[in-house]
C-alpha positions, -999 to +999 in steps of 0.1 A: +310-532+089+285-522+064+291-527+025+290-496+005+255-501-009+238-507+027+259-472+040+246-455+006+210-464+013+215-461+053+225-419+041+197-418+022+169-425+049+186-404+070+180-374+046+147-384+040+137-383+076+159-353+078+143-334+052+110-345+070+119-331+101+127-300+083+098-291+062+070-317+073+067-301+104+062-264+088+038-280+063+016-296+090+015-267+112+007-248+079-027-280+071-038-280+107-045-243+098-058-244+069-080-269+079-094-249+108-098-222+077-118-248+061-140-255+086-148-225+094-156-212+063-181-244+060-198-232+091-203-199+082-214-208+044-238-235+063-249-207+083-261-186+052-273-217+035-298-218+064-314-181+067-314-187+026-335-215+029-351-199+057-388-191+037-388-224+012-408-252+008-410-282-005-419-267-040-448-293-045-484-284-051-498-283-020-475-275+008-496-277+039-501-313+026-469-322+020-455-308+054-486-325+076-481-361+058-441-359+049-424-339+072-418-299+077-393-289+050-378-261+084-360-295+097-367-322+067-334-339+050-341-320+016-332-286+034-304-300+050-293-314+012-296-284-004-280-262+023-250-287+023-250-291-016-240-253-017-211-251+008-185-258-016-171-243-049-164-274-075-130-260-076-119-263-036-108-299-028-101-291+007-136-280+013-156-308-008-133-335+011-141-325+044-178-322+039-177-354+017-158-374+049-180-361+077-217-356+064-228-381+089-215-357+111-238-325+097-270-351+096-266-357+129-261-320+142-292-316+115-315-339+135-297-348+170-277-320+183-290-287+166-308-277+193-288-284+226-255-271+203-267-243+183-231-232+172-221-253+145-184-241+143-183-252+181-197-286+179-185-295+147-149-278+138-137-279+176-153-305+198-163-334+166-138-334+143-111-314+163-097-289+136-099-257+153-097-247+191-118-223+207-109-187+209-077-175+225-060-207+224-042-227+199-024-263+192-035-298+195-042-292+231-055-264+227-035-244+248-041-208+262-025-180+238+005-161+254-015-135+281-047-161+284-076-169+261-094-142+275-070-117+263-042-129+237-008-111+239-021-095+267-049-072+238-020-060+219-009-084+193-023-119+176-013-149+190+003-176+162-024-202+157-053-187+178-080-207+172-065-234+151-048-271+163-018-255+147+005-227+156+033-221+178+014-195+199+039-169+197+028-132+199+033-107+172+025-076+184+007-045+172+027-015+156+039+000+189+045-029+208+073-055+210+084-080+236+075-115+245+043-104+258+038-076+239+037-050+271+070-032+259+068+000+237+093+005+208+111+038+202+086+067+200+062+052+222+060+056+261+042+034+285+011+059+294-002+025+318+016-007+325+014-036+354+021-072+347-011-079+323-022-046+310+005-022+291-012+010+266+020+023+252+009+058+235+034+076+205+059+102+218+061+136+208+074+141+173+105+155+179+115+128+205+132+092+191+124+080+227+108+098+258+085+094+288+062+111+281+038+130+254+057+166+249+088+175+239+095+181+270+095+147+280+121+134+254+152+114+268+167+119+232+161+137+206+151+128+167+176+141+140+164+170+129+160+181+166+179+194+192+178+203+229+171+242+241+184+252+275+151+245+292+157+211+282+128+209+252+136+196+219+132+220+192+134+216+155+173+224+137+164+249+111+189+235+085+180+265+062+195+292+088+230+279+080+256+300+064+261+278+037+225+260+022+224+228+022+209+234-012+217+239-049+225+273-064+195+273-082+173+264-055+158+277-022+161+260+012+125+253+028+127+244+063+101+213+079+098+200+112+126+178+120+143+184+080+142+206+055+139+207+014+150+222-018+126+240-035+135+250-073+141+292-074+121+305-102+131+306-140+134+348-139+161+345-110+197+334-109+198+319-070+171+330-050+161+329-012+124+316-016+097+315-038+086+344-063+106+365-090+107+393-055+129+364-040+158+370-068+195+370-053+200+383-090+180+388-121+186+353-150+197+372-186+171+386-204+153+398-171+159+430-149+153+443-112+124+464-113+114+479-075+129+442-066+111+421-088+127+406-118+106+414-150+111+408-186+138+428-203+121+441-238+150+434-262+130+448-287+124+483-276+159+489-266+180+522-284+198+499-304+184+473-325+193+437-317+175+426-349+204+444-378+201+426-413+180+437-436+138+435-436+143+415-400+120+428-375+124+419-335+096+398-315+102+398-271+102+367-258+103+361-222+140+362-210+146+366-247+140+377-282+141+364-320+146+377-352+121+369-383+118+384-418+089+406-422+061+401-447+068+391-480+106+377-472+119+343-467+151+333-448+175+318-472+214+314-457+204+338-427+191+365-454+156+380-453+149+377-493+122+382-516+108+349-533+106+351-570+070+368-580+050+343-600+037+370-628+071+374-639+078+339-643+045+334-665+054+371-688+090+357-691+078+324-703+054+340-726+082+358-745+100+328-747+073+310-761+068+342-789+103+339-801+103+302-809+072+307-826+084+337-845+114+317-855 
């Protein structure tokens, strides 16, 4: 029997290797695609690097010298250098280790393979150092993708992985499709074509939640909002026909396809049955029905003045009215009254000013 220590230690491999299993896995599916990322993006910058350099030259005096007696600078190392130089920002560590492990490799595409393997990507990233697959396949073998290379998910999803050594080559499919494959439609969508490799699945009508076909006609249910007629078509529920609206007192009920909405009655109405001061169930206070529109009552022009205290005059407001002193009068305490006149405060100082003097 083991001692406590040996067991304690024994535990903790076994969570180690545990924890391994766990996320090790994930994280070198998760490299062995990021490495394929790498690699491409290496090609393709190598690529530019190349029509770039496309129209140099040596950049010496005399060119036509340097190229007979040196070598042309189209296939010469310093190209290659200064093409190779520029793949990489200083930043990405991924990208400068990969071209700083394998630049034997891109000197001997430069002068050996170029021109019997003209795609980079393919010779080097897929066949040489064996970080991506080709196309339509994915994993260390680079196994066809779920429906064949040719044709991933069967043209109607992305296959996990495709074109990586990573992956599980799993489908996920496009909106409208689900399944294994990726040849079954989801709700609102009806097969228009389908065999055992090729499926188009096309959007129902809108008023069906699934169907088998494009028109209403073809639903075998109906959405909410929707119901079925007697010749079997689904037609939109106009919620706003019920007895009792569905909306506030204050608002009007506007009816859409497959739902309605509440729609705010206008400030001159109190409840209304659409939009406009014509749409009034009643007139709002301080507005009357005039040929059935609700207008402005003028409080102000009324028999019997609303304004009463003294040297107040009215002013109409919409829905409304207010009171304010006339010219020459202040409100003080709800009183319209007339501030002292400054020529009677200078006289009456005067006086008093006379009488001390006088005294």
């Amino acid at each position: 029997m083991l001692s406590t220590g040996p067991q304690l230690r024994l535990l903790q491999l076994l969570s180690c290797v545990t924890l391994l299993l766990l996320f090790g896995g994930s994280s070198a599916k998760r490299d062995l695609k990021s490495a394929c990322s790498t690699c491409r993006k290496i090609t393709d910058d190598f690529g530019k690097g190349y029509d770039r350099t496309a129209k140099q030259n040596f950049g010496g005096g005399n060119t036509a010298w340097e190229e007979r007696k040196l070598s042309k600078y189209e296939t010469s190392e310093i190209r290659l250098m200064e093409i190779v130089e520029g793949l990489c920002d200083s930043s990405s560590f991924e990208c400068n280790h990969m071209v700083e492990e394998h630049e034997e490799q891109f000197e001997t595409w430069w002068f050996k393979r170029k021109t019997k393997h003209p795609d980079l990507h393919k010779w080097f990233c897929v066949e040489t150092i064996k970080v991506c697959c080709p196309k339509g396949t994915f994993g260390p073998d680079c196994n066809a993708c779920v429906g064949g290379s040719e044709r991933p998910c069967h043209g109607n999803g992305m296959c996990d992985g495709d074109g990586t050594r990573g992956g599980s080559g799993e489908c996920s499919c496009s909106h409208g499709y689900e399944g294994e494959f990726c040849l079954d439609c989801i709700d609102g969508h009806f097969n228009e074509v389908r065999n055992d490799t090729f499926s188009l699945c096309t959007e129902c009508d809108s008023s069906c939640k699934t169907c088998t076909g494009g028109t209403s006609q073809d639903c075998d249910e109906c959405k909410d909002g929707w119901e079925e007629d007697d010749q079997e078509t689904c037609v939109d529920v106009n919620e706003c026909s019920e007895d009792a609206s569905p909306c506030e007192e204050d608002q009007y009920c506007l009816n859409t396809e497959g739902s309605y909405s509440c729609k705010p009655c206008d400030k001159v109405c109190s409840g209304c049955t659409g939009e406009g001061s014509d749409k009034c169930q009643a007139c709002a206070g301080g507005y009357e029905d005039a040929e059935g529109t609700c207008t402005d009552v003028d409080e102000c022009s009324q028999s019997e003045p609303v304004c009463t205290k003294e040297h107040q005059k009215c002013i109409n407001t919409k829905g409304s009215y207010v009171c304010i002193c006339e010219v020459g009068y202040e409100e003080e305490d709800g009183e319209c009254l007339q501030p002292p006149q400054p020529e009677k405060e200078e006289e009456t100082e005067a006086e008093e000013t006379g009488t001390r003097t006088e005294l």
